[in-house]
N, C-alpha and C positions, 0 to 999 in steps of 0.2 A: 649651365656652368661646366658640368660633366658629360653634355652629350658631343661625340664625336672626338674624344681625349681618350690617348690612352695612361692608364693609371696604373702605375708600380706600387704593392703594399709587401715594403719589406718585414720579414717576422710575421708574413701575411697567413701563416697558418694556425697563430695564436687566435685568443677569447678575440681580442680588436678588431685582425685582418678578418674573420669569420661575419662580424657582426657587418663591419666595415663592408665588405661584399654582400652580403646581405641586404643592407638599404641601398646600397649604390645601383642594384640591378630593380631594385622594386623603384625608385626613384628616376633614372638616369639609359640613358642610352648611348655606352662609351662604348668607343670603336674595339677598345682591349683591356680587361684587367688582371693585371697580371702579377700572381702572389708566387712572391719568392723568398723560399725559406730553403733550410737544410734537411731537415725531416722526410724524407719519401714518403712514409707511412701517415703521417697527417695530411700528406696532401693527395695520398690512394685514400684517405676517408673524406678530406673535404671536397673529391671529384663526386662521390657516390653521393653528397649532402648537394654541392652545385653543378649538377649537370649543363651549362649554358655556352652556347657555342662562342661567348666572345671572350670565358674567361683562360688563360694562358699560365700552365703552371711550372716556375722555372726554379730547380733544386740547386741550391750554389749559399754560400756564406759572405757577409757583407767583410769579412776577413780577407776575402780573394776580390783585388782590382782587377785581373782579368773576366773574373766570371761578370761580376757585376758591369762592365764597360758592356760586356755582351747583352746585360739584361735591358741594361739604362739604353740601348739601341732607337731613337724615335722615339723614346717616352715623354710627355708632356706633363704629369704631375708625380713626383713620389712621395709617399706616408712613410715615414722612416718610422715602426714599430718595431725593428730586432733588437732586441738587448738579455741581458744575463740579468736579472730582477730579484734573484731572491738573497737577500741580504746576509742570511747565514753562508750560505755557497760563495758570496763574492768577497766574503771577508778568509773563507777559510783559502779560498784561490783566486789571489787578488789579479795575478799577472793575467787569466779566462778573460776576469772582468773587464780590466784595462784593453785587451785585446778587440773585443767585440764593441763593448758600450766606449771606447774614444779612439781607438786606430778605425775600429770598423766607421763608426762616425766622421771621418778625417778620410777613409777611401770613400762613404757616400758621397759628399759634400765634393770631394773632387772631378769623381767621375760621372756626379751631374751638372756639374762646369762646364765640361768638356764635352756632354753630349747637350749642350743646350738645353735641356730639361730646362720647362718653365717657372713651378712652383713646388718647392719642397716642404713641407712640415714633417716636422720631428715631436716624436709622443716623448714626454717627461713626465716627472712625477715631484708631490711634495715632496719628496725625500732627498730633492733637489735644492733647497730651499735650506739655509743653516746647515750643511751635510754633518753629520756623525757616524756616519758608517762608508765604507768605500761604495756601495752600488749608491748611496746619495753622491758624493763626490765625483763617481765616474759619469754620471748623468749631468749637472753642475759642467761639469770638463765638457761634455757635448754641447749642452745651451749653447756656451758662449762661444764653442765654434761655428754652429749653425747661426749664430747671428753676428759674429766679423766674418762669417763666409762670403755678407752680401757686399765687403769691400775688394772682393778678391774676382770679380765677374768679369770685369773691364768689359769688353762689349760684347760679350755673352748675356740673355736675358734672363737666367736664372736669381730667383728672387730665395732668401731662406727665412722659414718664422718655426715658434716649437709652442709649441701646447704643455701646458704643465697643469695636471691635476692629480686628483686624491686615491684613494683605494676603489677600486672600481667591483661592485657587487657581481658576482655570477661571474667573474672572471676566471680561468683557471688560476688557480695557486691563493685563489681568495678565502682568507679566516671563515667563510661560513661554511661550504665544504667540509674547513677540519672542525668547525665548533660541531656537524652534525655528526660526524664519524663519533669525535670524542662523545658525544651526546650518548650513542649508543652504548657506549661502557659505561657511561652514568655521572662521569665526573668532565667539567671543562676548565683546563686550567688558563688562567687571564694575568696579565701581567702585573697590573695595579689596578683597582678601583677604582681611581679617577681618571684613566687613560680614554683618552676622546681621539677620534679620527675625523677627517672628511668623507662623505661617499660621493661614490656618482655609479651612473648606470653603465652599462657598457654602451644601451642606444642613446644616451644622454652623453657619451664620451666622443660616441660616433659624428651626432647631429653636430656636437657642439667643434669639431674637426672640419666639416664642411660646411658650415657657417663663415670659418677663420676662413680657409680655402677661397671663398668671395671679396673676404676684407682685407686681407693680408697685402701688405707692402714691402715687406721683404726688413727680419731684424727686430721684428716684434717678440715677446715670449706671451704669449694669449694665457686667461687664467681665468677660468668661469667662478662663479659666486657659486658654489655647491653645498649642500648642508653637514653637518656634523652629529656624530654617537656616541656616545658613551659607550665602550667596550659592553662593559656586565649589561647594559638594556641590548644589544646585540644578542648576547648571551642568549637573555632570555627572549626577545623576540623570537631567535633559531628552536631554542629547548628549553619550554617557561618550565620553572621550577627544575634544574636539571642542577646539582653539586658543582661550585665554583672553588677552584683551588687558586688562588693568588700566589703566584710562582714568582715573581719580582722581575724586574727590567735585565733583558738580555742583553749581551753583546749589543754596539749598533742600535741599540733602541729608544726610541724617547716616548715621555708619556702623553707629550701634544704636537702635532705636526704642524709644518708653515707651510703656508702655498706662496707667503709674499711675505717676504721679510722686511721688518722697521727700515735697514739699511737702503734696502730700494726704495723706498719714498720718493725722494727726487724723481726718480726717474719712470715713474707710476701713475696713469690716471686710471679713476672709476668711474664705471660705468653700470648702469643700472642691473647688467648681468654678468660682469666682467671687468676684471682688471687688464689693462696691459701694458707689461715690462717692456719701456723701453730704451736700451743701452746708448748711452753716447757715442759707445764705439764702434754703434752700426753709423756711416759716415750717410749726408746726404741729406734733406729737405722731407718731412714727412708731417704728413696731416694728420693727425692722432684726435682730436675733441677731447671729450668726458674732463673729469676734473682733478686736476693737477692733487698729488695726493701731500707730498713735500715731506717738510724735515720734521716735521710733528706727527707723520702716519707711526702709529703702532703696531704695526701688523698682523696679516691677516693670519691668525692661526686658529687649529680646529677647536681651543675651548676660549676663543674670545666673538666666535661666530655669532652673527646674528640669528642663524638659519639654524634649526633644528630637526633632525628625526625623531617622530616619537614611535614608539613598539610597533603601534599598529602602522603606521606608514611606511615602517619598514618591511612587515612583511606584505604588504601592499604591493611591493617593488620587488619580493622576493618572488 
């Protein structure tokens, strides 16, 4: 699928783009991959982490149409991973956030029209899903451009789908990093007791990225079945017995996430390992299977999950 392609991973020097180049070279034999971020200094450390001579490291901001026309050059797949993510920072500087996670989104989408790029996918997240906070809403704003992007190709073969899932373990900027820090002063403060999340892995984020990459049709939003935690068993999976201070819901925050909300029903089927959103307003004839979800889905959110982490499974994964 990936051998003889070259692949663009934008935000390619985050947890994703890392892991992302990581299985793709143990995997695959692309002609180029090529991670492009802003950051000089993570990509002078992720040369010294991948030494391999097909990958291409190009410094530039999905902010700048020009830089990007230049990177998107002959490229045949991009991972669209750049975005401003942390929900305190995007609500305290909302104008960043819009900037990157929906104009940057709106220069991708363009300027892989126009260089013919074949397949695009876009990283999302639950927080996309009912938004309450701006970095949910500016992701939400992307979705649904990446998929009425695929009415805008005319006879360009650029196809667009996005991937939306949960809090991803071992990421950077991921709660178990701060639960172990806090761990060390002795005390961890948690929002509410019954607050539940999704998880998934980052090589579980990856695989489940390059699966869609095979099945994709262009206007799908892909949404893997992944399991859920309980904040406080988190806690204590990271630091058993470790002082829990319940600090109450911050800005922005809710105590259960969606990956797939009641409203999208119609337009929803399930599949044994996956859901997939798909909009009316992507135009066009498309083969989907699995089973029509409709106007009785309740949706999938993390404390009505069927799938659970227990303690020990988690630190399994940790």
């Amino acid at each position: 699928m990936l051998n003889n392609k070259t692949i663009l991973v934008t935000g390619g020097t985050g947890s994703f783009g890392q892991k992302f180049t990581e299985v793709v070279l143990q995997r695959y034999h692309p002609k180029k991959l090529i991670i492009f971020s802003r950051d000089e200094m993570k990509q002078y450390e992720m040369r010294q982490k991948f030494g391999h001579e097909r990958i291409r490291y190009f410094i530039g901001d999905v902010r700048d149409v020009d830089r990007l026309h230049r990177a998107f050059s002959k490229v045949d797949i991009v991972v669209h991973a750049a975005a401003l993510k942390i929900v305190p920072t995007a609500e305290y500087d909302p104008f960043e956030a819009v900037k990157t996670n929906v104009i940057g989104a709106e220069n991708v989408i363009n300027v892989a029209i126009d260089n013919n790029v074949s397949k695009v996918i876009a990283l999302s997240t639950d927080k996309a899903a009912n938004p309450i906070n701006l970095y949910g809403a500016t992701k939400l704003c992307a979705e649904k451009m990446f998929v009425a992007a695929n009415n805008y190709t005319g006879d360009h073969r650029t196809k667009f789908s996005v991937v939306r899932y949960g809090n991803v373990l071992g990421s950077r900027g991921s709660v178990v990093p701060f639960f172990k820090k806090c761990a060390q002063e002795g005390r961890i403060p948690i929002t509410d007791k019954r607050m539940t999340r999704f998880w998934i892995t980052l090589e579980q984020g990856v695989n489940f990225v390059l699966n869609v990459l095979d099945q994709m049709q262009g206007g799908e939003v892909f949404i893997p079945k992944i399991p859920s935690m309980k904040i406080v068993d988190l806690a204590e999976a990271v630091s058993p017995g470790c002082q829990i201070d319940y600090i109450g819901i911050r800005p922005g925050e809710k105590l259960h996430e969606t990956l797939l909300s009641a409203d999208d029903g119609p337009d929803s089927y399930e599949f044994d390992d996956k859901f997939i959103l798909f909009s009316k307003v992507a135009l066009g004839e498309r083969k989907i299977g699995g089973k029509e979800l409709g106007l009785d889905f309740t949706g999938y959110r993390s404390d009505n999950n069927l799938i659970w982490l227990t303690t020990q499974e988690l630190k399994a994964m940790l």
